[in-house]
N, C-alpha and C positions, 0 to 999 in steps of 0.2 A: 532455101529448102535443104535440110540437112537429114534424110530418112539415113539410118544405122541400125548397127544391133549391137549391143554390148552383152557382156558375159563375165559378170562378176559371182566368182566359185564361191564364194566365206557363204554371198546369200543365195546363188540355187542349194548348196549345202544345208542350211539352214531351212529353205523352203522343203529339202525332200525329207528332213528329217521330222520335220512338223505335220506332213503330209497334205503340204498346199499345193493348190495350182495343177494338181495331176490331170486335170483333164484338159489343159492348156499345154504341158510340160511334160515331154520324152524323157525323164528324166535318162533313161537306158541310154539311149541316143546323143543325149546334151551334155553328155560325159567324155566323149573324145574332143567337145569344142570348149571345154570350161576355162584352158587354161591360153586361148587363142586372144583373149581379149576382146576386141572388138573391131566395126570398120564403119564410116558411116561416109556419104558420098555426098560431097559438098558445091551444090550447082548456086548461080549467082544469078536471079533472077529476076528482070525488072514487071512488074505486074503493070496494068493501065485499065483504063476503063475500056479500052478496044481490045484487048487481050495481054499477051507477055511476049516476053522475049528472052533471052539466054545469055546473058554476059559473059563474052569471053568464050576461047574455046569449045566444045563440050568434052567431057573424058572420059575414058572407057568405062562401060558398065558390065557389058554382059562376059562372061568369061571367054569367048571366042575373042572380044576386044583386049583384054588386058593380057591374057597370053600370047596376044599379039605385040602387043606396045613392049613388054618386057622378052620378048624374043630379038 
C-alpha cells in the first residue's frame, strides 16, 4: 500500500493556465507546495482471507510521530 501525493509544477502550471480542475484545485494555496515534490508512505502488508497484517515495523505517520522520531 503505497498512498502519497506528488506535486509536479510544469503540469499544475499547465492545468491553471488552461483553467482545469479548479474546483478540485487551490490553485492559490498549491503554490507554496509545488516545488516540495512529494511523500508517499510505504506500509508492507500481507492480506489473507482472515484479514491482514503489517510487515515489519510500523513508521510514523502522523506529524506528532515524525517530529518525534527526528527530534
Amino acid at each position: 500500500m503505497e498512498p502519497g501525493i506528488y506535486f509536479i509544477p510544469q503540469l499544475i502550471d499547465q492545468w491553471k493556465a488552461e483553467g482545469k480542475f479548479g474546483e478540485y484545485i487551490n490553485y492559490k494555496k498549491v503554490e507554496i507546495w509545488k516545488d516540495f515534490g512529494g511523500i508517499r508512505i510505504e506500509d508492507n502488508v500481507l492480506i489473507t482471507e482472515k484479514g491482514h497484517k503489517l510487515l515489519g515495523k510500523p513508521i510514523p505517520k502522523t506529524v506528532a510521530e515524525i517530529e518525534a522520531t527526528c527530534s
